[in-house]
N, C-alpha and C positions, 0 to 999 in steps of 0.2 A: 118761406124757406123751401128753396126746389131738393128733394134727394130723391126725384122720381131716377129709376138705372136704367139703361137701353139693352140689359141681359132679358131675354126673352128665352131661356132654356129652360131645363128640370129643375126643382127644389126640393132636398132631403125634407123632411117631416120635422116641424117646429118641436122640442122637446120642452122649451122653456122660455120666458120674456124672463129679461135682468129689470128689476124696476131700480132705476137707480131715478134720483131728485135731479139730480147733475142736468141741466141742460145750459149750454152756452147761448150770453143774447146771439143776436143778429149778425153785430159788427164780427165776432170771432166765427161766426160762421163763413162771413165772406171773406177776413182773413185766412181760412183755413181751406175755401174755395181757389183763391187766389194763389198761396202757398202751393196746391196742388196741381195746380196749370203750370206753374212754373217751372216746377220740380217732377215733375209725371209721373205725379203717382195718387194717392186715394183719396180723398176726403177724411175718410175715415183712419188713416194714417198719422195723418195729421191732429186729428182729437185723441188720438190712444199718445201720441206725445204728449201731450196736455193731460193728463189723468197721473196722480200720486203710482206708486208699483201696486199700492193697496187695491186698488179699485181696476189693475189691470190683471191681477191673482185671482184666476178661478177657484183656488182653494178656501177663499175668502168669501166663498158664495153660497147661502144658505136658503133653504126652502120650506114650506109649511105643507103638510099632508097629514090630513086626519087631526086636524088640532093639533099636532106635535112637531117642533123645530129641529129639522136635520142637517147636515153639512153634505152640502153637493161628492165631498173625497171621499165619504164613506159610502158611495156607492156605485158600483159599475154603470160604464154606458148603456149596457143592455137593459137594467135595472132603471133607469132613469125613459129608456123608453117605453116601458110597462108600463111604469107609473105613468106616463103622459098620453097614454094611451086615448084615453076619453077628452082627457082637456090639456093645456100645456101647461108645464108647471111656473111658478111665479117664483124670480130666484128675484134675492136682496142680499146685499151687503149688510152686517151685522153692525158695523157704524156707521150709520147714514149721516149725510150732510142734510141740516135744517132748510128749511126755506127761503131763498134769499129773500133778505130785507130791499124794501122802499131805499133806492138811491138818489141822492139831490143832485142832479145836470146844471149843470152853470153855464154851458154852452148851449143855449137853445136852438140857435139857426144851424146847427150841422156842419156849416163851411171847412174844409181843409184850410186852416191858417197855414201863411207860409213858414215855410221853414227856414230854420236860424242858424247860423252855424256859428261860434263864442272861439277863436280863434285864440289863445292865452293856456300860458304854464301853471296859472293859478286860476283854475274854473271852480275851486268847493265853495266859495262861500255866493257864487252865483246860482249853484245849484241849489244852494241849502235855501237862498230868498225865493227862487222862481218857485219849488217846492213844498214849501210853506203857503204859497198863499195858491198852489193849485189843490193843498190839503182843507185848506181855511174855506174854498170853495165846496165842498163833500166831497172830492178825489181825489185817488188814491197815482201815485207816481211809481214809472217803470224805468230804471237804470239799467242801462246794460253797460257789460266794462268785457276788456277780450281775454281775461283769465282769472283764475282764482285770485293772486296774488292780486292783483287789482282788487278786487272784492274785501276782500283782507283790508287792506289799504282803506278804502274806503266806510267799512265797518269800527277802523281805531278812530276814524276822524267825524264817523255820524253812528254813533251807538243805536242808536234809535231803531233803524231799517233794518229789514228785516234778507238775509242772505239765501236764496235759495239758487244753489247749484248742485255740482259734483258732489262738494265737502258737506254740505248739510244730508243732517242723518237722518233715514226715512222716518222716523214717527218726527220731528220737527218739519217734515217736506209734507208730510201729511196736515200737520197745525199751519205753517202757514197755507197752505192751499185752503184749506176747511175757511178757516179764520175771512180771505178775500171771495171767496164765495160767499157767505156773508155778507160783503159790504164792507170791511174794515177800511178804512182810511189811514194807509200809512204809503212807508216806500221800499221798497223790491228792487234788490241789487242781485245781478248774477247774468248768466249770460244765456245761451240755447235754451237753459231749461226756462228762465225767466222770459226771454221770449214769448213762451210758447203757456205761459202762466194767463188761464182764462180769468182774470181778471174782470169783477161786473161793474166797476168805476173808472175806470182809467182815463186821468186827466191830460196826461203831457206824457210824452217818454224821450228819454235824454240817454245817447247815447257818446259816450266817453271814447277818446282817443278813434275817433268814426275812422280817420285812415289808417290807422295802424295798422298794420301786416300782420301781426300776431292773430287777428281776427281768422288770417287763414293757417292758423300754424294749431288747428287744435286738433284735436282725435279726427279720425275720419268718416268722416258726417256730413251731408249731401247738402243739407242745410247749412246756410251765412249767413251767422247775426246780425251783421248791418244790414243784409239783403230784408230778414223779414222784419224788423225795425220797420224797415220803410214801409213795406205792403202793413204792417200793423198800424203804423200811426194815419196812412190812408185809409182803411178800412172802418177805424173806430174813430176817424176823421177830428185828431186830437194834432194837435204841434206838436212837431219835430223838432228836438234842440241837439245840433252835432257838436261838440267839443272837442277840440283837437289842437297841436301844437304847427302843422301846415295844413296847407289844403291837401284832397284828395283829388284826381281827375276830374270826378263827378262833380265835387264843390266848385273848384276850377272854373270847370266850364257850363256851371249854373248861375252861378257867383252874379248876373247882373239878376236874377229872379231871388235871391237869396236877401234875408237880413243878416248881413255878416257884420261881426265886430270885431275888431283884430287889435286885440292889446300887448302884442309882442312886441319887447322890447329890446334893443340891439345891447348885448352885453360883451361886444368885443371880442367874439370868440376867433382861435386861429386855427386852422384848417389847412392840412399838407397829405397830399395823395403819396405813397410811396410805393416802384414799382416794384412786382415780383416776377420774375420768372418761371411761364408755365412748367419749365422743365424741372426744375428747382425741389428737392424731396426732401424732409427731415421739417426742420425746423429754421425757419432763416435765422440766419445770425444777426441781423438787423434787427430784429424785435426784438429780441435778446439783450444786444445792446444798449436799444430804445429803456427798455424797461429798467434796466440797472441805472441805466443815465438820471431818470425819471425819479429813481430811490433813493440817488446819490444827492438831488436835490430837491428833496423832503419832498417831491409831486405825489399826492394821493393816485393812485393808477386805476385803472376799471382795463381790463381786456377780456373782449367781445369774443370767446369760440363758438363754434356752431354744434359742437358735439362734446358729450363727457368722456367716451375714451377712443384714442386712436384706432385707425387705419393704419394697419401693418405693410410694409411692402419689402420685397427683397429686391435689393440694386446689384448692379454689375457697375462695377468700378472700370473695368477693363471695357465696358461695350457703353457705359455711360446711360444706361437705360435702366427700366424698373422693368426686372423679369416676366415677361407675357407668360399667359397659357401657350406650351410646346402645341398643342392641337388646333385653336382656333383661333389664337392672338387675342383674346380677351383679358382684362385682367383679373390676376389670381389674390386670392384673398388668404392670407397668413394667419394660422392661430397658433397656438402654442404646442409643441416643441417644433416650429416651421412646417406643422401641415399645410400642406397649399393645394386650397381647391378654387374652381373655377364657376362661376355662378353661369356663366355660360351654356356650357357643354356638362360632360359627367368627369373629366379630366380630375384628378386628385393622388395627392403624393406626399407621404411623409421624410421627415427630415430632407428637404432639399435645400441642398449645400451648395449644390455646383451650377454655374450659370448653364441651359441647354444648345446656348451658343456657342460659347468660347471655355466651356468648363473651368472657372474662374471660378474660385471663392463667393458667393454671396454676402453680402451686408443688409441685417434688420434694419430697417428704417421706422421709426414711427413720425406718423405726421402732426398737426399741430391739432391738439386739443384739451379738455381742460385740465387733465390730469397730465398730460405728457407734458403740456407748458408748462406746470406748477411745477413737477419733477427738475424740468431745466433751469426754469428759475432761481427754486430754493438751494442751489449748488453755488450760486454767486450772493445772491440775499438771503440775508436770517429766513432760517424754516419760520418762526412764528411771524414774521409780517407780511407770510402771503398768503391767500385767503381763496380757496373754490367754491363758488354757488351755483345750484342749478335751484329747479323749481322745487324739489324737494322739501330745500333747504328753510325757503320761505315762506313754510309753514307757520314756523316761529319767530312772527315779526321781531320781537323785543331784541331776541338774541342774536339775529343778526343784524338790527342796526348797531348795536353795539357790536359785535364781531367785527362791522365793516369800519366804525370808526378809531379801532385799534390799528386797524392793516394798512399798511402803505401798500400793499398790491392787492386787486382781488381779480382773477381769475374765472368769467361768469358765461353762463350759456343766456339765451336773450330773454332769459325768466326776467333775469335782474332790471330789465328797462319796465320799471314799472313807480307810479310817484311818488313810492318811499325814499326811494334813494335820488332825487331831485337836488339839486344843484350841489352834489356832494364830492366831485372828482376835479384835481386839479386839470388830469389827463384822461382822455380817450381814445385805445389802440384798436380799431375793429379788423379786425381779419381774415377778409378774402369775404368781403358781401356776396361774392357771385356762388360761395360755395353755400350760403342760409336762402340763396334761391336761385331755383332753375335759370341760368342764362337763358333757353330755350323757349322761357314762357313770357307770352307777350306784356304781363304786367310784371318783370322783374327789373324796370327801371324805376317806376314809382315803388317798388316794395325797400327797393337800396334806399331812395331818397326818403320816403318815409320812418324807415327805420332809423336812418343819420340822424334826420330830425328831432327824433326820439332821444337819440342818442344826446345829443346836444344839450336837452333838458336836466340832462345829469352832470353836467359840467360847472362848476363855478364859474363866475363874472370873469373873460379874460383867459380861460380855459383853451385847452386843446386838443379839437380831435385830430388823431391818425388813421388816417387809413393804407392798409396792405392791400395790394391786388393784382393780380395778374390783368385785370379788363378795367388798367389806371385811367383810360383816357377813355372809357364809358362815357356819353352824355350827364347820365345822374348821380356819376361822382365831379367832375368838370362844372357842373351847374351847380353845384348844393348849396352854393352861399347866395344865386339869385334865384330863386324860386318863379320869378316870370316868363325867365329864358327857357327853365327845364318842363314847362306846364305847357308852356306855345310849342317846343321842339314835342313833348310824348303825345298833345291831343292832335299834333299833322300828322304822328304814326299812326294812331287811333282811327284817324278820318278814312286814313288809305286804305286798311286792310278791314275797315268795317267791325271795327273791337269796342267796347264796351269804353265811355258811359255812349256812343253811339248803334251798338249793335247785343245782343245778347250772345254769350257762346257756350255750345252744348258740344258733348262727348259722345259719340252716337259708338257703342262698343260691340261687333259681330265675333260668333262665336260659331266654328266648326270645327266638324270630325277630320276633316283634313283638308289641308294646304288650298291643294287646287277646288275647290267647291267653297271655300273661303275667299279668293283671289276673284273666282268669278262673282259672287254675290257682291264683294267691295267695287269691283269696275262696273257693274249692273249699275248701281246706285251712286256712282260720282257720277256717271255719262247722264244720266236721270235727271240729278238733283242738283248739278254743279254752280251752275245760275241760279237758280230758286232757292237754294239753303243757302249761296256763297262757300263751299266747302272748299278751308284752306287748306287741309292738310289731311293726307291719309299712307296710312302705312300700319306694320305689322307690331304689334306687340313683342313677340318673339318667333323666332322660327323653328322653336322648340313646342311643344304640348305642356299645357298648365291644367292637372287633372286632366287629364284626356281628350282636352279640345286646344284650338286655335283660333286667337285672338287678334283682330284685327282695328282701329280706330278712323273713324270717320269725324273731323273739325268740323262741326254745321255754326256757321256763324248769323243767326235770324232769330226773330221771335219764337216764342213758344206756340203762338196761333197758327204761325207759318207751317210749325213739324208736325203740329195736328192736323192742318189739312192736307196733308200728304201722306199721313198715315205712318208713318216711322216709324213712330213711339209704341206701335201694336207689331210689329215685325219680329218673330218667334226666335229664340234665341240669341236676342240682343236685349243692352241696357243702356239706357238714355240719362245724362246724368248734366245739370247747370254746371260747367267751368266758373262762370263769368255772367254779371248783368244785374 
């Protein structure tokens, strides 16, 4: 285990050693080596992830002097350097972890078995056999799923395993952590935090819906669960098992090194793009219609928003436009009673009424979301058969699969794409894919087609998705029903611009006190690095001060060894951060 540092400076005066038992084998060390090369940042980062809140609480730190047991918070800093005056003081955790236990390995030879990927709508009872006899072996199994509600889900259909995420409450994150320190033999569902769960057995780890987009839809966190998935089950040189309802890029174009098994079955589903116009504000009348249609003839409905409450705008009927900021042309953002400010500039104005073109009347518009849908809706369909779910909601499994099997509409943000609600929609209306992800970002053609995918899963035999969209003739709405057209057309875009599963992609973020000494440092370093990092894109963050500086972004499209020897990642007032890879 190398943790020799290249800091050769000054050192404040040792006060104290924490004895804690806690040490991770080998393998999560070079997990946690590897995590950090990636991601640029500590080693040591990366193991304070991995620790209970218990064991990261200095409060929770006690010491012996003089034969007599004291708590670290009952004494000043000053006070604690007296006392360590002569010797340093020996601090412990007041609940220690035991010793770990003798582990049985069943894999003696160490090999990276290859990886699987189980391609089918019904993967639990694959996982429940593969699982079972990696336990029957002495190891213990790592599930990762990409939200709680998945966890949920998969907690009513395997009581057994053990849930450590968000939802679980520290003194159980505390037992099961204690408990696989130990040696326990069981299985571990959850996601970043499971990840990153030092585990002293770990047999196999199975990661659930691997392409799904939600992976990147969670808090924001530097760290991507499929990403260290993979650096974990190489490290602890354990099988990979991907599960998913299509391929990912990555599968794609691994696929002939792959053990794939693909038990997807054609269940006839019908698939119609419908266009919108950009220009187009409120709520189309089309969905609208769609949905009443849909109720009229008893279709179970599922509709896809991207956000719980609207986006307000004020239109001009007379100029046929949605009111800009008067100052910089940006747009102005409406709250109640028609304040309108501008996130732009400092521009802001209450009650405005009058267009600043043609001083015409203005009209509130709201746009489509789940609350402003369900409002329209419930005006033509009974209030009780339409139904709003976010992630909230699905806390309470029980009560809302019942809820949802009462409703003939349900109204849902992309919580609801998860395998509870599995083959249960006559219909699927998804609405404006381009607005649940950046057109501008090089993976938002696999993220549409993955999510439809998704989608699809919730549809009955013979079912129908819709789709709304302003970007109708997209490649990965136009390909969604051949998946070999849309995987050869996104890996030749992949190939050209040097993008990930071909290239890694980092966010290289410069920061100054002003403009021009920002402008020079960013063309310093593309004239520099332009070849050697491949830097596709660079431009300004804003041309406004965010706290008192200026933000600029540099696209480095290369390995992480590549930005290390060039020294980037050490360049003073910037942050370095993985997009993609």
């Amino acid at each position: 285990m190398n943790l020799d540092s290249p800091y050769s400076g000054s050192l404040k005066n040792i006060v104290g050693i924490i004895d804690d038992p806690f040490r991770p084998d080998e393998s999560f060390f070079a997990f946690a080596r590897q995590v950090s090369t990636a991601y640029f940042t500590s080693v040591g980062v990366i193991l304070d992830h991995s620790l209970p809140a218990s064991k990261k609480n200095l409060k929770n730190l006690y010491f012996e002097l003089a034969g007599q047991t004291s708590k670290i918070g009952d004494f000043s800093p000053e006070q604690l350097k007296e006392m360590a005056a002569k010797i340093p003081l020996r601090f412990f955790f007041k609940k220690t972890v035991a010793q770990q236990t003798d582990v049985v390995k069943t894999d003696s030879d160490g090999a990276i078995q290859t990886d699987r990927l189980l391609l089918a709508p019904d993967r639990e009872q694959d996982y429940r056999k593969i699982s079972q006899a990696v336990m029957a072996g002495g190891q213990s199994v790592l599930l990762l799923v990409p939200d709680n509600a998945s966890a949920r889900f998969w907690k009513k259909v395997w009581p057994e395993m053990d849930i450590f995420n968000s939802e679980t409450r520290p003194k159980s994150r505390e037992s099961i952590w204690s408990q696989y320190q130990l040696g326990k033999i069981g299985v571990v569902c959850g996601g970043l935090s499971a990840a990153l769960l030092p585990m002293t057995n770990l047999g196999i780890l199975i990661v659930d819906r691997a392409s799904s987009p939600l992976y990147h839809r969670t808090f924001h966190s530097p760290f991507k669960t499929d990403h260290l998935a993979l650096l974990r089950a190489r490290s602890a040189c354990v099988p990979l098992l991907l599960g998913a309802v299509t391929h990912s890029c990555s599968t794609f174009n691994r696929k002939k090194n792959m053990t794939i098994e693909d038990r997807r079955r054609e269940r006839n589903l019908s698939f119609q793009v419908h266009m919108l116009k950009g220009r187009d504000r409120g709520i189309p009348e089309a969905i609208v219609q769609l949905i009443n249609q849909n109720f009229l003839q008893k279709k179970k409905t599922l509709v896809l928003v991207n956000k719980i409450e609207p986006y307000r705008n004020l239109f001009c009927s007379t100029c046929g436009k949605i009111t800009a900021c008067p100052t910089c042309g940006g747009i102005l953002h409406i709250a109640e009673p028609r304040l309108a400010t501008c996130r732009r500039c400092s521009f802001h104005q209450e009650n405005l009424a009058a267009c600043p073109r043609c001083q015409s009347n203005l009209t509130l518009l709201h746009d489509v979301s789940l609350h402003s849908l369900a409002r329209a809706i419930e005006r033509t369909v009974s209030e009780k058969s339409v139904l709003t779910l976010s992630a909230s909601d699905l806390k309470d499994v029980e009560r809302v699969i019942s809820a949802v099997q009462t409703s003939a509409v349900v109204i849902a943000t992309p919580a609801v794409l998860n395998p509870i609600f599995k083959e249960t929609f006559a219909a699927v209306i998804y609405i404006k894919p381009e607005s649940f992800f950046g057109m501008d970002e090089f993976n938002s053609g696999e993220m549409i087609f993955t999510t439809s995918a998704e989608i699809m899963e919730t549809l009955e035999a013979q079912g129908e998705l819709h789709v709304f969209s302003v970007f109708h003739f997209h490649y990965a709405l136009q390909f969604l029903m051949d998946e070999n057209k849309f995987f050869e057309r996104e890996l030749k875009y992949r190939q050209w611009f040097m993008l990930p599963p071909f290239s890694n992609v980092y966010q290289l973020e410069i920061h100054s006190v002003t403009l021009r000494s920002l402008a020079v440092r960013m063309r310093d370093l593309y004239k520099k690095y332009r070849s050697a990092l491949q830097i596709k894109k660079i431009y300004l963050v804003s041309r406004q001060p965010l706290r008192g500086v200026y933000s600029g972004i540099l696209e480095l499209h290369a390995p992480a060894d590549k930005i290390i020897e060039t020294g980037l990642h050490q360049i003073k007032k910037s942050t370095l951060s993985l997009l993609a890879g």
